[in-house]
SEMI-791464 format. One line per 4 residues: for each residue x, y, z of N, C-alpha, C, O. Coordinates in Angstrom, 1 decimal. Example, Ala and Ser with C-alpha at 12.3 -4.5 7.8 and 13.67 -1.06 7.14 Angstrom:
BEGIN
13.2:-5.7:7.8:12.3:-4.5:7.8:13.2:-3.3:7.8:14.2:-3.3:8.5 | 12.8:-2.2:7.1:13.7:-1.1:7.1:12.9:0.0:7.9:13.4:1.1:8.0
***
This chain:
BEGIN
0.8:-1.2:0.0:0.0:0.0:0.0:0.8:1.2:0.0:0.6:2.3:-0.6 | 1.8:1.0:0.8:3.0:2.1:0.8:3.1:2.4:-0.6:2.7:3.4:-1.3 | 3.8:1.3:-1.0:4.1:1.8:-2.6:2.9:2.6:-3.7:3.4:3.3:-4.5 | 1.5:2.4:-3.7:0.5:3.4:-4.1:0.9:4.6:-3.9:1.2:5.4:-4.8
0.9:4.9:-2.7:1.4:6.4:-2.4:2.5:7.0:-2.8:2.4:8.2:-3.0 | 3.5:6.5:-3.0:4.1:7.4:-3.3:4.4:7.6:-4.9:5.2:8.4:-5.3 | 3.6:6.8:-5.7:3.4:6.6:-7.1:3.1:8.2:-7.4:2.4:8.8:-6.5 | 3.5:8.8:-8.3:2.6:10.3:-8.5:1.9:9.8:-9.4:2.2:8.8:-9.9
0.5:10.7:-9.8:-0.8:10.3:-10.8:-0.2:10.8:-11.9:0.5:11.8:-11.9 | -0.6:10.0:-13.1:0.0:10.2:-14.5:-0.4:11.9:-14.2:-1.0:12.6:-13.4 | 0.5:12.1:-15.5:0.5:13.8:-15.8:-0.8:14.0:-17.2:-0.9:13.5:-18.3 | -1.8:15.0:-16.3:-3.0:15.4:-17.2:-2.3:16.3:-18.4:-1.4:17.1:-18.3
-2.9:15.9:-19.5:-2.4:16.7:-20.9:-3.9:17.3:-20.9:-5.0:16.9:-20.5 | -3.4:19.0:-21.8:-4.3:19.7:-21.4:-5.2:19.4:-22.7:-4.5:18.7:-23.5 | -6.5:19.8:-23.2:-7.5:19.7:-23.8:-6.9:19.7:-25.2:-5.9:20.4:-25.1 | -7.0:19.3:-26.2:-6.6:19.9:-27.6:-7.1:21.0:-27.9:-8.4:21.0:-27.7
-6.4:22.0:-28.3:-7.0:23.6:-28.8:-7.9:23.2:-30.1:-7.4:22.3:-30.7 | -9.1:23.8:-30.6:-9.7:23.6:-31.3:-9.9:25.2:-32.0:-10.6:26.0:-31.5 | -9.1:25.4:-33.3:-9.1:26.0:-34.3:-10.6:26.6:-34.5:-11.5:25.8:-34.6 | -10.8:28.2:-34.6:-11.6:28.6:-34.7:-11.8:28.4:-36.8:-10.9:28.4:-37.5
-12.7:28.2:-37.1:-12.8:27.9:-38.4:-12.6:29.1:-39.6:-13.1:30.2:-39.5 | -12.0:28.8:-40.4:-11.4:29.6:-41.4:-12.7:30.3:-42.0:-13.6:29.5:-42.4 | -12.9:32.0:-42.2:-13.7:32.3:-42.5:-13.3:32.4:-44.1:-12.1:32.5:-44.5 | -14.5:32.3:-44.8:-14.5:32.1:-45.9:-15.2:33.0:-46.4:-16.3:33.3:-46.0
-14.5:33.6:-47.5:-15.2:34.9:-48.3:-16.2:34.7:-48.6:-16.5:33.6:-48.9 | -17.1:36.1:-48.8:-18.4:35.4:-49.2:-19.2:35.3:-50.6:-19.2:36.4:-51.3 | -19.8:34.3:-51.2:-19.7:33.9:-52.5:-20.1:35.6:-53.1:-20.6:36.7:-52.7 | -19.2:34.9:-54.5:-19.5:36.3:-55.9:-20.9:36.2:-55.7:-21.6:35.2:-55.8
-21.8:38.0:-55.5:-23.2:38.0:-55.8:-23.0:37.9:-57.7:-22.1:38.3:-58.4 | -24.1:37.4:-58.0:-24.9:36.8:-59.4:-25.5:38.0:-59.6:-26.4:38.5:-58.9 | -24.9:38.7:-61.0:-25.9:39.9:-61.1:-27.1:39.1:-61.4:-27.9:39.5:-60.5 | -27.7:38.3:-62.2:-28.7:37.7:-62.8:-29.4:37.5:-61.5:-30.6:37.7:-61.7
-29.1:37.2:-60.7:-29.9:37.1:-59.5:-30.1:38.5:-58.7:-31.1:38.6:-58.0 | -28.9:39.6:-59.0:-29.6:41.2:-58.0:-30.2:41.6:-59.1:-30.8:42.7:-58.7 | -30.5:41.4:-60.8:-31.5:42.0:-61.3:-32.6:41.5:-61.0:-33.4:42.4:-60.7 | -33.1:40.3:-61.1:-34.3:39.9:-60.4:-34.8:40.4:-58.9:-36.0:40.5:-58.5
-33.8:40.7:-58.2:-34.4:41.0:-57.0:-34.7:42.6:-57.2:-35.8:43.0:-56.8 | -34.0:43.5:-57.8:-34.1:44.4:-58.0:-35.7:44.7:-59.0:-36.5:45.5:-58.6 | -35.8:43.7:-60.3:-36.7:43.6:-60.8:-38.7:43.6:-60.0:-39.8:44.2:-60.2 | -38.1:42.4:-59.2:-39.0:42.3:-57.8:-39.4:43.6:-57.1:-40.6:43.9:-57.0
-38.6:44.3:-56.6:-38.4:45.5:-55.8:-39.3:46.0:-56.3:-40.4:46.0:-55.8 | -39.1:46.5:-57.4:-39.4:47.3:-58.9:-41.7:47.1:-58.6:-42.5:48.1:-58.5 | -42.1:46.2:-58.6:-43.3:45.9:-58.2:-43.8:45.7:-57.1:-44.9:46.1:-56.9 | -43.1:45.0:-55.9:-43.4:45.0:-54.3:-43.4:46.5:-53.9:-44.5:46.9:-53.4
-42.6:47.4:-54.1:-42.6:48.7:-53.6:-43.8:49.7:-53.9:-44.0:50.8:-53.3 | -44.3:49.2:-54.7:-46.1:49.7:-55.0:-46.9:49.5:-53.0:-47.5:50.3:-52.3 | -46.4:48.2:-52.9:-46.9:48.2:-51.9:-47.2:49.1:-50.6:-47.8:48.9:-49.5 | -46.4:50.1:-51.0:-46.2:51.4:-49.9:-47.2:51.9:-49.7:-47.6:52.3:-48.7
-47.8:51.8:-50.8:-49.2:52.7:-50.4:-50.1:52.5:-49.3:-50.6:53.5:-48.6 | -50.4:50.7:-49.1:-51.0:50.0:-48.3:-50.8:50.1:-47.0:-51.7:50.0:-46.2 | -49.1:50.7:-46.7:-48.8:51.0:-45.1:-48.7:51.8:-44.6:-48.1:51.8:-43.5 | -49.4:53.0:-45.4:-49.9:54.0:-44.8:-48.9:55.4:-45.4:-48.9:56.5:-44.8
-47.8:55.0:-46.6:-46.9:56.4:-46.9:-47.9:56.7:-48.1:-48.5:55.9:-48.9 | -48.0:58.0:-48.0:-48.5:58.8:-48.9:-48.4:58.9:-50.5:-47.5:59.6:-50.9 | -49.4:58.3:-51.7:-48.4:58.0:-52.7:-47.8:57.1:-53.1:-47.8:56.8:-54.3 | -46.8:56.2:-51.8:-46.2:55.1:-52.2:-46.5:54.5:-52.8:-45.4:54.0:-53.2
-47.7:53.9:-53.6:-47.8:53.0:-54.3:-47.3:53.8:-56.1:-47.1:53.2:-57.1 | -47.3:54.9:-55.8:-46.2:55.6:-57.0:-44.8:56.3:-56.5:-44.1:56.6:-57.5 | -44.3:56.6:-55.5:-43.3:56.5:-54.8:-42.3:55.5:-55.2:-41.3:55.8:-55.8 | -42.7:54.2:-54.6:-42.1:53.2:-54.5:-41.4:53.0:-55.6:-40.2:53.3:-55.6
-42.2:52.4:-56.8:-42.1:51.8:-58.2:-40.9:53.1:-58.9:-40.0:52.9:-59.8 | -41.3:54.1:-58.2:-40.3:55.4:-59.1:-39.2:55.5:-58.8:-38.2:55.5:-59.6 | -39.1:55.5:-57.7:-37.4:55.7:-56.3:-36.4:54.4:-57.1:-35.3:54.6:-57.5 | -37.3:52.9:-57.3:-36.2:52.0:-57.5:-36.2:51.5:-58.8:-35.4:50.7:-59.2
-37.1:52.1:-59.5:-36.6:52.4:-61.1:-35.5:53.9:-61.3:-34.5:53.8:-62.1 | -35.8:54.8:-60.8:-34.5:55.3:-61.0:-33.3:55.5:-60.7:-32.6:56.3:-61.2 | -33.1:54.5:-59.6:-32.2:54.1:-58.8:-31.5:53.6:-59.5:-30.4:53.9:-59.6 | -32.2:52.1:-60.5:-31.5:50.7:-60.8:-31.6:51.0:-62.2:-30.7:50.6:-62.9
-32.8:51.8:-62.9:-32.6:51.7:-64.1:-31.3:51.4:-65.0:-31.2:50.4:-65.7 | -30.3:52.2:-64.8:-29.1:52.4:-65.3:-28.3:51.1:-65.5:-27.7:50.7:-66.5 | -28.5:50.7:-64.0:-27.3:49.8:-63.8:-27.5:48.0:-64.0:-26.6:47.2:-64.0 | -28.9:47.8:-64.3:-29.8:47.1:-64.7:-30.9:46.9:-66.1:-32.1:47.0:-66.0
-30.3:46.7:-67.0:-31.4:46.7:-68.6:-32.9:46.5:-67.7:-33.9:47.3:-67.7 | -32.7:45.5:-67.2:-34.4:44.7:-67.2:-34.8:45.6:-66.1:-35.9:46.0:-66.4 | -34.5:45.9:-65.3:-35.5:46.9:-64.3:-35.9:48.2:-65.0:-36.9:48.6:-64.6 | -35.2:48.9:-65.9:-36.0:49.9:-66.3:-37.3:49.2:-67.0:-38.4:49.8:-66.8
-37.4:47.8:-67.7:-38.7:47.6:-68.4:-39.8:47.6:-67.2:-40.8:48.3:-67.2 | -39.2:46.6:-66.0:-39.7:46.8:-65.0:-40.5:47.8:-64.0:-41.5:47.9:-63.3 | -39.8:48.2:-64.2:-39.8:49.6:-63.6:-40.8:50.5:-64.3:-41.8:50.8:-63.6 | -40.6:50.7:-65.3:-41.7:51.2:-66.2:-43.4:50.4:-66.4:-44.5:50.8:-66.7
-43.2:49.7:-66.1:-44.1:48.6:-65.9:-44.7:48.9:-64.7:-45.8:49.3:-64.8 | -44.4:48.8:-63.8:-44.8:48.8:-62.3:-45.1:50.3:-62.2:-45.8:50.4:-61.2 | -44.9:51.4:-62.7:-45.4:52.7:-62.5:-46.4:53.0:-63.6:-47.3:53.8:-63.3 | -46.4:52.6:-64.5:-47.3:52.8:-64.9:-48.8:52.2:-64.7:-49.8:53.0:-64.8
-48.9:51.0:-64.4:-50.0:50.3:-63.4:-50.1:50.9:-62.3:-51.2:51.0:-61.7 | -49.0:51.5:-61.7:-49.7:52.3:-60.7:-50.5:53.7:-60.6:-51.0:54.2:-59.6 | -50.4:54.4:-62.2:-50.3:55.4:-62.0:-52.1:55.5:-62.5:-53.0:56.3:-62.2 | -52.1:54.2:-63.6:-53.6:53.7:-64.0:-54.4:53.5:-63.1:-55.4:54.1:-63.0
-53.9:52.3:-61.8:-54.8:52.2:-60.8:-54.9:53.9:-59.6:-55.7:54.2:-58.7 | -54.2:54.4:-59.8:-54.5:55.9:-59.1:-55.4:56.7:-59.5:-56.4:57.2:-59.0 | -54.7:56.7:-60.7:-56.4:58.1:-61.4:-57.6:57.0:-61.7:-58.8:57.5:-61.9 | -57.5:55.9:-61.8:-59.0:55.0:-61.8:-59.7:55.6:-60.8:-60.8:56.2:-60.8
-58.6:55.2:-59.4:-59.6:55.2:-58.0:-59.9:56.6:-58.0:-61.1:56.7:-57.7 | -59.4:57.7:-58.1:-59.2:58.9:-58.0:-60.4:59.3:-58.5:-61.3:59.8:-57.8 | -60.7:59.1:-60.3:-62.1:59.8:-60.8:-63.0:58.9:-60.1:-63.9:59.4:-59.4 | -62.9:57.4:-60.1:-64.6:56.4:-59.7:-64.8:57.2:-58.3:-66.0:57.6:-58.0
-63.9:57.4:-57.6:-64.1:58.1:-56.1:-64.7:59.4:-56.3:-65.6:59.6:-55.5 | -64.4:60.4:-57.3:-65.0:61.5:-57.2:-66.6:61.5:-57.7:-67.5:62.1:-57.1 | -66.8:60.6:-58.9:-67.7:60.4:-59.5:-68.7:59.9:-57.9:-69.3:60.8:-57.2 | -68.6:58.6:-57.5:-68.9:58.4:-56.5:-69.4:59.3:-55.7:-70.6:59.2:-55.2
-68.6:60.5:-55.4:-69.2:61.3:-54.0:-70.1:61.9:-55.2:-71.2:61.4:-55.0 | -70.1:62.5:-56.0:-70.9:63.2:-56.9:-72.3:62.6:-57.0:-73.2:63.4:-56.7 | -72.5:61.3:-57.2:-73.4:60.3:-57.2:-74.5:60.2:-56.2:-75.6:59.9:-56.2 | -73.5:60.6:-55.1:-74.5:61.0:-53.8:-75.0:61.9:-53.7:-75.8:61.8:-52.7
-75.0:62.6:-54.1:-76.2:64.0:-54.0:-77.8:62.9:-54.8:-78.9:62.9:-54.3 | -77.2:62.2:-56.1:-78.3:61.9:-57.0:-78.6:60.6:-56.1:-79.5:60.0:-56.6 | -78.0:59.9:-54.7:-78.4:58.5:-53.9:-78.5:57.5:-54.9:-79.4:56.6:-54.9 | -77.6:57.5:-55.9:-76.8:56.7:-56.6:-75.3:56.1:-56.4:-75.0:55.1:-57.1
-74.6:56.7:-55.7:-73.0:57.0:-55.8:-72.7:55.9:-55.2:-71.6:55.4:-55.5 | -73.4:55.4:-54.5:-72.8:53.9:-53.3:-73.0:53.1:-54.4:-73.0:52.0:-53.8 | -73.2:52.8:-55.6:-73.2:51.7:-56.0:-72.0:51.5:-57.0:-71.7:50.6:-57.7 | -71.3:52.7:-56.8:-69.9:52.4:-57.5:-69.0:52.1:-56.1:-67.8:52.4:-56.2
-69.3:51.7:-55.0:-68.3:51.7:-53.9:-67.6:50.4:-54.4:-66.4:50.4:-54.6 | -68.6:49.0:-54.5:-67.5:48.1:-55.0:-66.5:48.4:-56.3:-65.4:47.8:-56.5 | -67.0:49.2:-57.0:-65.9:49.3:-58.1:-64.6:50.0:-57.8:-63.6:50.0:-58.5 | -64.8:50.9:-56.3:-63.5:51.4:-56.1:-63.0:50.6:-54.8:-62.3:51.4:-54.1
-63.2:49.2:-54.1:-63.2:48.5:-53.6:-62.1:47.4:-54.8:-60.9:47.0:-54.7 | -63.0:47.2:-55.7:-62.0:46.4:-56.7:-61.2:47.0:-57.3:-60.3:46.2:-57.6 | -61.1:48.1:-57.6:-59.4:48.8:-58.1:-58.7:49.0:-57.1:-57.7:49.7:-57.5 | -58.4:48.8:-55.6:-58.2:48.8:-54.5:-57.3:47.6:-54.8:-56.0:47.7:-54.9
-58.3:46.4:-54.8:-58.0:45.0:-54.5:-56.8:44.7:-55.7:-55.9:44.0:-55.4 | -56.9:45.4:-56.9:-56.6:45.0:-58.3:-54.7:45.5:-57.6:-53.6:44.9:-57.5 | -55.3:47.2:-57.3:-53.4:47.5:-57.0:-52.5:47.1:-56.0:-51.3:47.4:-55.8 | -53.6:46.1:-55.2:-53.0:45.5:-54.1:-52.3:44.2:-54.6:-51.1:44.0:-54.3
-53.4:43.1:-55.8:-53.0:41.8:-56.0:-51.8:41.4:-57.2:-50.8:40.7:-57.3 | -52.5:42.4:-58.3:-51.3:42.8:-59.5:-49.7:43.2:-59.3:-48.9:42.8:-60.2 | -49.3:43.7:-58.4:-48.0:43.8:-58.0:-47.5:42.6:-57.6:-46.7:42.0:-58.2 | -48.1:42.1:-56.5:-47.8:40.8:-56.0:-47.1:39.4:-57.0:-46.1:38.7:-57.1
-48.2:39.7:-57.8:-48.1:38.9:-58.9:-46.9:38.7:-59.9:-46.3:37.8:-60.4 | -46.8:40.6:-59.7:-45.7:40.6:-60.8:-44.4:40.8:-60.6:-43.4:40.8:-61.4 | -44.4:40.9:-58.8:-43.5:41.0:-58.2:-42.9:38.9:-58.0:-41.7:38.6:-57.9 | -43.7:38.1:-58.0:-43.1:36.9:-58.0:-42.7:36.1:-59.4:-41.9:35.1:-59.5
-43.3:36.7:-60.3:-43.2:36.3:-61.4:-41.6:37.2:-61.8:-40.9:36.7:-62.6 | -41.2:38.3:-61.3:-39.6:39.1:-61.7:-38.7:38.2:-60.8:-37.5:38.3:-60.9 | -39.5:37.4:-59.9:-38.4:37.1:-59.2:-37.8:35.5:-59.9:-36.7:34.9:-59.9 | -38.9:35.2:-60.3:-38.4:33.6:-61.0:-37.2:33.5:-63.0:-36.5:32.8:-63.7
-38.1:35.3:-62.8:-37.5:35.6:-64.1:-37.9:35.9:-65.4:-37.3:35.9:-66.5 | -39.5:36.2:-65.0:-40.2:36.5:-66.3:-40.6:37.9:-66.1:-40.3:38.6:-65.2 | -41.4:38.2:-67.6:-41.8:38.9:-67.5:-43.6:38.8:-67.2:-44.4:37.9:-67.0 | -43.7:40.1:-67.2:-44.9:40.0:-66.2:-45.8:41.6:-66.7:-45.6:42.8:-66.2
-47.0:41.1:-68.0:-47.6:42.3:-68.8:-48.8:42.5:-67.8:-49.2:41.4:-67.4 | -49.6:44.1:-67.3:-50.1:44.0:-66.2:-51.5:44.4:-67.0:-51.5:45.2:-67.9 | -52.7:43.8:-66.5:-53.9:44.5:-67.5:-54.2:45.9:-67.1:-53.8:46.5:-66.1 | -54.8:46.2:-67.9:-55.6:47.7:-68.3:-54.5:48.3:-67.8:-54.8:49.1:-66.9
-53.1:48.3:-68.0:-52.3:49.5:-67.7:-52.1:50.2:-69.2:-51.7:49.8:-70.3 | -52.5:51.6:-68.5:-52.1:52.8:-69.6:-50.5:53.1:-69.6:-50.0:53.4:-68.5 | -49.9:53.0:-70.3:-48.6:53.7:-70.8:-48.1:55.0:-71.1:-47.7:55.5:-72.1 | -48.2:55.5:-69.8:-47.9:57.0:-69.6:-46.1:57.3:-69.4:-45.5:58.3:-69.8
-45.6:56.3:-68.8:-43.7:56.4:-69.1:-43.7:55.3:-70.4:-44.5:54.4:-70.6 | -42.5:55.8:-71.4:-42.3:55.2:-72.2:-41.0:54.9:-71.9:-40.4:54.2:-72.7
***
């Protein structure tokens, strides 16, 4: 038993250091992929209007067409595209709404409320649309848009 004791306890080796991992640059962005997103933008940004900025739904579409036009072929089509549907669905709602209140003096006027209800719905769902369809890579023609930018 003597002899135990005076044995010393093996010698603890300390933990192996563990290499923090080599960071790695981060991949080349794909223009073909930031014109699509940019393309996307280009129609989602209509959506401004919906959250309460003033306009935005012609704001939006304007600021990032002329932001990207330049530096992107396909976003100016885009771009042009997405403002001009907005600019259609604006003066639509704009006259059916005035017409509308007009209407009411004659207690007729409420029955254009769903029609400015549906041009509502139209500049809400049409972006959407055309904002997923820029993103996969097509193109995306919007109805009854007037052609006021060329």
């Amino acid at each position: 038993m003597a002899e135990n004791q005076t044995q010393a306890p093996p010698p603890i080796e300390p933990p192996p250091t563990i290499a923090p991992p080599a960071a790695s640059p981060p991949p080349p962005s794909n223009p073909e992929s930031q014109a699509r997103t940019w393309n996307m933008f280009c129609h989602l940004s209509a959506l401004a209007g919906f959250i309460g900025v003033p306009f935005g739904n012609l704001l939006g579409p304007l600021i990032v067409w002329q932001l990207k036009k330049n530096e992107f072929p396909s976003v100016d089509a885009h771009g042009k595209a997405a403002l001009n549907f907005q600019i259609t669905v604006t003066l639509a709602a704009m006259v059916t709404a005035a017409v509308m209140l007009v209407g009411m003096f004659l207690c007729v006027g409420w029955l254009l409320l769903p029609v400015v209800i549906l041009i509502g719905l139209a500049g809400l769902i049409f972006p959407i649309i055309a904002g997923i369809k820029a993103s996969n890579g097509e193109d995306y023609k919007y109805p009854w848009s007037i052609e006021f930018v060329k």
